[in-house]
Biopython code that builds the backbone (N, CA, C, O; Angstrom):
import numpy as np
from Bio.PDB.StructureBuilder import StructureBuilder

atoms = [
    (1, "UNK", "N", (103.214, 159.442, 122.023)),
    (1, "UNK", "CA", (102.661, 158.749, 123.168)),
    (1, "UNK", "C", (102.673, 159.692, 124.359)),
    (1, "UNK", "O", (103.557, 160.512, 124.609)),
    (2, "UNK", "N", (101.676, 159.483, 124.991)),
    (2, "UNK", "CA", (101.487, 160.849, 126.148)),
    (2, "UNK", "C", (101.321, 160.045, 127.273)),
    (2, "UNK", "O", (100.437, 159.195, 127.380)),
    (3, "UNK", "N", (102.390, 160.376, 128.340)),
    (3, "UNK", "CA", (102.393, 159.576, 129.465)),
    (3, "UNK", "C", (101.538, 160.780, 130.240)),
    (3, "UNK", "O", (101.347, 161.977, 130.029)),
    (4, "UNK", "N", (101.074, 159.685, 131.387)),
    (4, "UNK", "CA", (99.693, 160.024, 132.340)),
    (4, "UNK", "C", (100.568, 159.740, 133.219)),
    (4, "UNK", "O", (101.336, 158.777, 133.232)),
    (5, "UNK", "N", (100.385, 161.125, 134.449)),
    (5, "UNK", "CA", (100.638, 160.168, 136.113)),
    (5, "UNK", "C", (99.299, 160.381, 136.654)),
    (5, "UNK", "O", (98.599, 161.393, 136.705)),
    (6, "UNK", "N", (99.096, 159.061, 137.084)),
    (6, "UNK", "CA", (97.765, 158.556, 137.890)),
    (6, "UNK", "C", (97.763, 158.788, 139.250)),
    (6, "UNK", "O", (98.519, 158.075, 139.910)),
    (7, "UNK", "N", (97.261, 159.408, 139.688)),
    (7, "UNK", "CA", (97.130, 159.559, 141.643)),
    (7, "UNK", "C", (96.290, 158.622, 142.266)),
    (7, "UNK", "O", (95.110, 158.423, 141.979)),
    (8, "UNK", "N", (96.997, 158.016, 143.191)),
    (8, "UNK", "CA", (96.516, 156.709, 143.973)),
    (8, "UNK", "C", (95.243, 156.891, 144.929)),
    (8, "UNK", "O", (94.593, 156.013, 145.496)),
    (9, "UNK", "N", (95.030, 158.612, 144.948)),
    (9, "UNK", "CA", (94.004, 158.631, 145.527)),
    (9, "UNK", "C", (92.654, 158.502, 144.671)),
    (9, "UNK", "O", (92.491, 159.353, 143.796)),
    (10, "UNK", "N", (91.484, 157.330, 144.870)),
    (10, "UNK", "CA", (90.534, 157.355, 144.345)),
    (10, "UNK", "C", (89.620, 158.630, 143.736)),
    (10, "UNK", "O", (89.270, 158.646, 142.555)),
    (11, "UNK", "N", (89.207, 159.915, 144.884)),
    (11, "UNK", "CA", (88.768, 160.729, 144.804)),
    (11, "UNK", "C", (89.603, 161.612, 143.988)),
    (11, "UNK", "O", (88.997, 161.984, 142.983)),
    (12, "UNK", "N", (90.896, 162.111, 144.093)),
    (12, "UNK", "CA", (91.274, 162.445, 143.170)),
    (12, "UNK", "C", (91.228, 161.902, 141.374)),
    (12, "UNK", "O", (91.355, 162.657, 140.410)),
    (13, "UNK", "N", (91.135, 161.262, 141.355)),
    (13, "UNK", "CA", (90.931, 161.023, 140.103)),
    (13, "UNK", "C", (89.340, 161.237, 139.697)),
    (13, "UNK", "O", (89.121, 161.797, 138.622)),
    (14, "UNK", "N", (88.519, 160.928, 140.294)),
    (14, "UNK", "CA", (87.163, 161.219, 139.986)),
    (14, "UNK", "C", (87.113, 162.805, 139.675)),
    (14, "UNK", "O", (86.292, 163.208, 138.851)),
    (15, "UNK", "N", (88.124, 163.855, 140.429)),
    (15, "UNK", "CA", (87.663, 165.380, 140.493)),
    (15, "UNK", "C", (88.316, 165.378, 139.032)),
    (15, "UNK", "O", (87.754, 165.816, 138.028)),
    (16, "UNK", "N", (90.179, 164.558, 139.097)),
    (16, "UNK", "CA", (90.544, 165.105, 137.617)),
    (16, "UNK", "C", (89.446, 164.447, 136.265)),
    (16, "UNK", "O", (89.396, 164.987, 135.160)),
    (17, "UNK", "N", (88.753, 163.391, 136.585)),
    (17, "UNK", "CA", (87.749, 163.275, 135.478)),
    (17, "UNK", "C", (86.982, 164.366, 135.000)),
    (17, "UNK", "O", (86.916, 164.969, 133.928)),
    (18, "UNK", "N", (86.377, 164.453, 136.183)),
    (18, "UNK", "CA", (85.040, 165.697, 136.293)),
    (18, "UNK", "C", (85.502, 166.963, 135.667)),
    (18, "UNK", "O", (84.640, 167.473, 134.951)),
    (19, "UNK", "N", (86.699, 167.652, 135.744)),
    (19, "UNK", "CA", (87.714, 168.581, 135.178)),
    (19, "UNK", "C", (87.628, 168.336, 133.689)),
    (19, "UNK", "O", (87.209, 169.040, 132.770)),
    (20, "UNK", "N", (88.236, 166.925, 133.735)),
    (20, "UNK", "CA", (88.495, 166.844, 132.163)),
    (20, "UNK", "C", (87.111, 166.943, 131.233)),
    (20, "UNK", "O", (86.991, 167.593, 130.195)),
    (21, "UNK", "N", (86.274, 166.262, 131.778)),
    (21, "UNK", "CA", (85.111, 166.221, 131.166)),
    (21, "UNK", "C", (84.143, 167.797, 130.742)),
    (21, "UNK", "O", (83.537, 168.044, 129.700)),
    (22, "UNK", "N", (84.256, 168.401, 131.616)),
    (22, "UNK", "CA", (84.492, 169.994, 131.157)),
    (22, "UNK", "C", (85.473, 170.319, 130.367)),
    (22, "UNK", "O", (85.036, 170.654, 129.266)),
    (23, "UNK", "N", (86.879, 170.380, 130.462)),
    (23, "UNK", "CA", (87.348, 170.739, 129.229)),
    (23, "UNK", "C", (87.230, 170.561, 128.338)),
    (23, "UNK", "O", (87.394, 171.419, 127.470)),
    (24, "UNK", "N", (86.924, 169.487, 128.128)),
    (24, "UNK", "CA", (86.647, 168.970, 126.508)),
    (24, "UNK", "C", (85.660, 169.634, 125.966)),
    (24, "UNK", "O", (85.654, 170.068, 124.815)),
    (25, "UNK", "N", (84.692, 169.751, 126.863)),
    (25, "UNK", "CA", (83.608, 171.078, 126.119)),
    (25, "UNK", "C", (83.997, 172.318, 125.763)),
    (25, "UNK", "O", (83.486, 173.043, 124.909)),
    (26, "UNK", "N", (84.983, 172.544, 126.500)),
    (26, "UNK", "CA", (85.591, 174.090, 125.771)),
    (26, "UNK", "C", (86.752, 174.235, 125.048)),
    (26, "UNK", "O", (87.318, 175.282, 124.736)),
    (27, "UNK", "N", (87.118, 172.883, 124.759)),
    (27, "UNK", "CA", (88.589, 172.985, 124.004)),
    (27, "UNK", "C", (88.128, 173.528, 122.549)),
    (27, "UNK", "O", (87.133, 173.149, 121.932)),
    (28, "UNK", "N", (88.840, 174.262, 122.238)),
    (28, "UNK", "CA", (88.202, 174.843, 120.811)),
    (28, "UNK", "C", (89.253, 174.144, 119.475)),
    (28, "UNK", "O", (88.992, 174.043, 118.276)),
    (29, "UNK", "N", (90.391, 173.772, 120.173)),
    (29, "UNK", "CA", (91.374, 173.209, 118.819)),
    (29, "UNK", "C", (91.160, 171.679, 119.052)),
    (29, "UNK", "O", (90.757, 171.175, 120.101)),
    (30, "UNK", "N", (91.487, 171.041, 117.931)),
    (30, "UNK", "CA", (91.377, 169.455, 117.886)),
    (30, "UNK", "C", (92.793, 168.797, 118.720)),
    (30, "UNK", "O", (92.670, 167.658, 119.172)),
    (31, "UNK", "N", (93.934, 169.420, 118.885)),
    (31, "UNK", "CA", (94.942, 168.918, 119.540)),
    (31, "UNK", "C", (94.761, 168.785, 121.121)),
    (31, "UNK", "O", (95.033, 167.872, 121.899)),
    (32, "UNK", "N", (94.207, 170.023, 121.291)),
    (32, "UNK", "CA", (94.131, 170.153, 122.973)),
    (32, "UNK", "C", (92.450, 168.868, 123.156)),
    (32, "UNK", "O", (92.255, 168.194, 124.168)),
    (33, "UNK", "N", (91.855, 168.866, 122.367)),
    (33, "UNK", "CA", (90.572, 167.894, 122.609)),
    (33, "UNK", "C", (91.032, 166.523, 122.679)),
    (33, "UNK", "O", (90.441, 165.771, 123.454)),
    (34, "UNK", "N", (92.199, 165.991, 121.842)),
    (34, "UNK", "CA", (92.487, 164.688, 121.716)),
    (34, "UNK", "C", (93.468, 164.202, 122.986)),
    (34, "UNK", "O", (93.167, 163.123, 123.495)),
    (35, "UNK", "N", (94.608, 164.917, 123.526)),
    (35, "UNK", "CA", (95.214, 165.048, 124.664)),
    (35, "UNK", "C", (93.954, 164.574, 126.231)),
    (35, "UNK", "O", (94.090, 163.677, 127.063)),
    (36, "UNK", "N", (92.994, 165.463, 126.108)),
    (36, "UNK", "CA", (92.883, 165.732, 127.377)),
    (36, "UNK", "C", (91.339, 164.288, 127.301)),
    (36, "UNK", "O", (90.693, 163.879, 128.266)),
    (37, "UNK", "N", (91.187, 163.851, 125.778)),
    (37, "UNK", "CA", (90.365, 162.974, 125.840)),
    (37, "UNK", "C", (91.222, 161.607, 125.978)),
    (37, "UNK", "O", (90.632, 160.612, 126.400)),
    (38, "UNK", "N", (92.744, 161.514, 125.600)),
    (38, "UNK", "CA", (93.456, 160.443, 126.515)),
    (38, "UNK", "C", (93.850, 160.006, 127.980)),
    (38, "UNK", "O", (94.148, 158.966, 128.567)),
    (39, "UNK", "N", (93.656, 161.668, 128.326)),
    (39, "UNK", "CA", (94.245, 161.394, 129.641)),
    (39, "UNK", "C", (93.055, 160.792, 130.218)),
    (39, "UNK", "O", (93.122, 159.747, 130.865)),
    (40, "UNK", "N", (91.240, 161.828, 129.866)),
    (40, "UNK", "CA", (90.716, 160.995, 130.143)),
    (40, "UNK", "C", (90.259, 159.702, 130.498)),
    (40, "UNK", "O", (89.874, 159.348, 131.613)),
    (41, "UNK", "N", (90.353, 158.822, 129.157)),
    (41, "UNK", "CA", (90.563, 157.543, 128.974)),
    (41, "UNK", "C", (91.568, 156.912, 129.983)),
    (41, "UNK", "O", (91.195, 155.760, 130.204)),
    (42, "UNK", "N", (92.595, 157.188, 130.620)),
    (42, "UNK", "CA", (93.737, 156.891, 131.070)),
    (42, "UNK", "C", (92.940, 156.668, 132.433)),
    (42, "UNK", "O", (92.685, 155.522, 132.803)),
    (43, "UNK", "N", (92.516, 157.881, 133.239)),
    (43, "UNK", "CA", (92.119, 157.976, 134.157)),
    (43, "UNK", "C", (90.878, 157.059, 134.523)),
    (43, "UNK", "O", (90.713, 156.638, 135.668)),
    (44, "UNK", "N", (90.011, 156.775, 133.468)),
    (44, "UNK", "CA", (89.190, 155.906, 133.436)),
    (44, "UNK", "C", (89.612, 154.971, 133.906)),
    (44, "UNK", "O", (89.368, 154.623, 135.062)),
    (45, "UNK", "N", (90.598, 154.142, 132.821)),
    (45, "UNK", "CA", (91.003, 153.043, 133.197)),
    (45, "UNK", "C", (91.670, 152.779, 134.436)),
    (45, "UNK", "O", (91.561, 151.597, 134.761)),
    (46, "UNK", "N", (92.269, 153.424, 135.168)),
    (46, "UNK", "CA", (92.629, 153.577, 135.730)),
    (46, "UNK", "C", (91.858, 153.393, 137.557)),
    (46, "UNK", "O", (92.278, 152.977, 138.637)),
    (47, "UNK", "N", (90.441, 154.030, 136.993)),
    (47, "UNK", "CA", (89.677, 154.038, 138.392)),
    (47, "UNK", "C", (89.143, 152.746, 137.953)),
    (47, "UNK", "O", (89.639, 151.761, 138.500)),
    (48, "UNK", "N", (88.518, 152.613, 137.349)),
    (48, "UNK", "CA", (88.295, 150.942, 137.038)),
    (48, "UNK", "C", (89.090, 149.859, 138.016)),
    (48, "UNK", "O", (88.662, 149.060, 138.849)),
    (49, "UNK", "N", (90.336, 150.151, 137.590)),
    (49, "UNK", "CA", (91.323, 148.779, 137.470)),
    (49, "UNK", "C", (91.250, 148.951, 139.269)),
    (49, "UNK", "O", (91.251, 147.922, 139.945)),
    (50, "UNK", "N", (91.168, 150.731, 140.146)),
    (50, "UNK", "CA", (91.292, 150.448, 141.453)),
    (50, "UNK", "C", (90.087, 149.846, 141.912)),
    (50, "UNK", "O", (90.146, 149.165, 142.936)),
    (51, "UNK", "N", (89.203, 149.961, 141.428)),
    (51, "UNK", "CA", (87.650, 149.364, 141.992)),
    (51, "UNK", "C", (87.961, 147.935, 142.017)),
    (51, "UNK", "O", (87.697, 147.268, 143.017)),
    (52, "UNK", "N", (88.603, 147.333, 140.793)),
    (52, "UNK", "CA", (88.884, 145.928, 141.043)),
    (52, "UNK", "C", (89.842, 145.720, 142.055)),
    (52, "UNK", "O", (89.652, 144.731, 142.762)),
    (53, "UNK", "N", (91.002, 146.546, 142.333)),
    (53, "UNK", "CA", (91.884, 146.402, 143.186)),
    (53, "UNK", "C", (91.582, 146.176, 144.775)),
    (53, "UNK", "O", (92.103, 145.516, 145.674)),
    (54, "UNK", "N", (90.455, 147.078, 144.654)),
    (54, "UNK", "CA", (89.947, 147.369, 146.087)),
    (54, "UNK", "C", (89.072, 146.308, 146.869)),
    (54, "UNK", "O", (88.791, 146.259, 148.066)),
    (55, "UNK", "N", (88.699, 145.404, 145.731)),
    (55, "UNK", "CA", (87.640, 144.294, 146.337)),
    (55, "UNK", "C", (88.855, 142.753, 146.801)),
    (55, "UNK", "O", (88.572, 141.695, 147.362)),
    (56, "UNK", "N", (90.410, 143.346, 146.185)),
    (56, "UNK", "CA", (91.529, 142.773, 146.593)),
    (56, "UNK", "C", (91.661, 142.182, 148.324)),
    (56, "UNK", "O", (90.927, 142.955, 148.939)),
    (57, "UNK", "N", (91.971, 141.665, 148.843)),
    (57, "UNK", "CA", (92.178, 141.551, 150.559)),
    (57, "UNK", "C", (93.903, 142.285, 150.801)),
    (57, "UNK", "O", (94.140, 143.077, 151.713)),
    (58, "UNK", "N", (94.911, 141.835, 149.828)),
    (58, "UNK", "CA", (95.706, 142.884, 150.079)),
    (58, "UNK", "C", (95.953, 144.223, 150.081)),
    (58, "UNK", "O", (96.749, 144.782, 150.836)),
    (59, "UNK", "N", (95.137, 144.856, 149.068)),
    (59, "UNK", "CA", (94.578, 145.552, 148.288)),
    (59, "UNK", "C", (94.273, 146.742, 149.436)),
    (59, "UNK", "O", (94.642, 147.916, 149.414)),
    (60, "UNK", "N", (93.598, 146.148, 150.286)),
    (60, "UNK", "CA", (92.242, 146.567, 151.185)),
    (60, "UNK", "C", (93.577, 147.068, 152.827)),
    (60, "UNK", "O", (93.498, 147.945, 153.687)),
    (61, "UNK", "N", (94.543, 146.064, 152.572)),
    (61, "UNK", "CA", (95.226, 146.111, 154.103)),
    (61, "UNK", "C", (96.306, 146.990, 153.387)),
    (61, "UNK", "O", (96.830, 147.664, 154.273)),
    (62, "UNK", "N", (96.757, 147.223, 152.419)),
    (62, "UNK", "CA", (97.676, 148.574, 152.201)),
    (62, "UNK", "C", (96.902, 149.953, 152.188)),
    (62, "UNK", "O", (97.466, 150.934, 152.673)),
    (63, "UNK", "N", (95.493, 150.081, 151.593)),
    (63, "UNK", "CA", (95.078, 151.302, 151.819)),
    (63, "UNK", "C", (94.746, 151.621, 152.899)),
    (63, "UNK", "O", (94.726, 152.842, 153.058)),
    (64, "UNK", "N", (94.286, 150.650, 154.286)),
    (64, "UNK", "CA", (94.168, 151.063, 155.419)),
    (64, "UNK", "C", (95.441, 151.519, 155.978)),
    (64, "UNK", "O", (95.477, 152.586, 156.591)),
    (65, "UNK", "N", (96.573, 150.744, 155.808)),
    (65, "UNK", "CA", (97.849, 150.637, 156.233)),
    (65, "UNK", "C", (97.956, 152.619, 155.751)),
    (65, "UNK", "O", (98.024, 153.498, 156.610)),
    (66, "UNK", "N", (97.948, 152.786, 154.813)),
    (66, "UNK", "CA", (98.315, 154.472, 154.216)),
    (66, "UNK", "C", (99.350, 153.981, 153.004)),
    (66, "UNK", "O", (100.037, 154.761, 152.344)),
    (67, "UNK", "N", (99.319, 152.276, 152.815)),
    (67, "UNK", "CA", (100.893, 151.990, 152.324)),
    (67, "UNK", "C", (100.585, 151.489, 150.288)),
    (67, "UNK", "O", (101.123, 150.652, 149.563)),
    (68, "UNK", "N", (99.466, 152.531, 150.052)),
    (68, "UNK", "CA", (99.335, 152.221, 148.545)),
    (68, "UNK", "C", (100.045, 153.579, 147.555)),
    (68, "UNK", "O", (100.036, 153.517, 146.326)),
]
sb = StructureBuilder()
sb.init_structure("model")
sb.init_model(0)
sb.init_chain("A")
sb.init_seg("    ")
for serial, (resi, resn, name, xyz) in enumerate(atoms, 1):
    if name == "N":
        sb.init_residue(resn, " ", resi, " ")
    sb.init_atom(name, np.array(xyz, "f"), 0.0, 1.0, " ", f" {name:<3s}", serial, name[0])
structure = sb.get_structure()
């Protein structure tokens, strides 16, 4: 099991997508392809779940706050 740390910043995670999504094109072994296609996945889910978070009203007054 491969733990992910997720960064609370939205944009960050979009760049580590964009990253990953290139690597995977150049990973040449099947271990390093399956890793970096979880974290992927991870990160996905992840921006997802903030998009839902964000249409939150608390949601909305901690990220203004700086307090997410």
């Amino acid at each position: 099991m491969l733990k992910v740390v997720i960064p609370s910043n939205q944009d960050k995670i979009k760049r580590q997508i964009e990253a990953l999504e290139w690597q995977i094109t150049q990973d040449t072994d099947e271990k390093s392809r399956r890793i970096h296609e979880e974290v992927l996945e991870a990160l996905g889910n992840a921006l997802k779940g903030l998009d839902k978070a964000s249409n939150r009203p608390l949601f909305r007054k901690l990220i203004s706050s700086g307090r997410s």
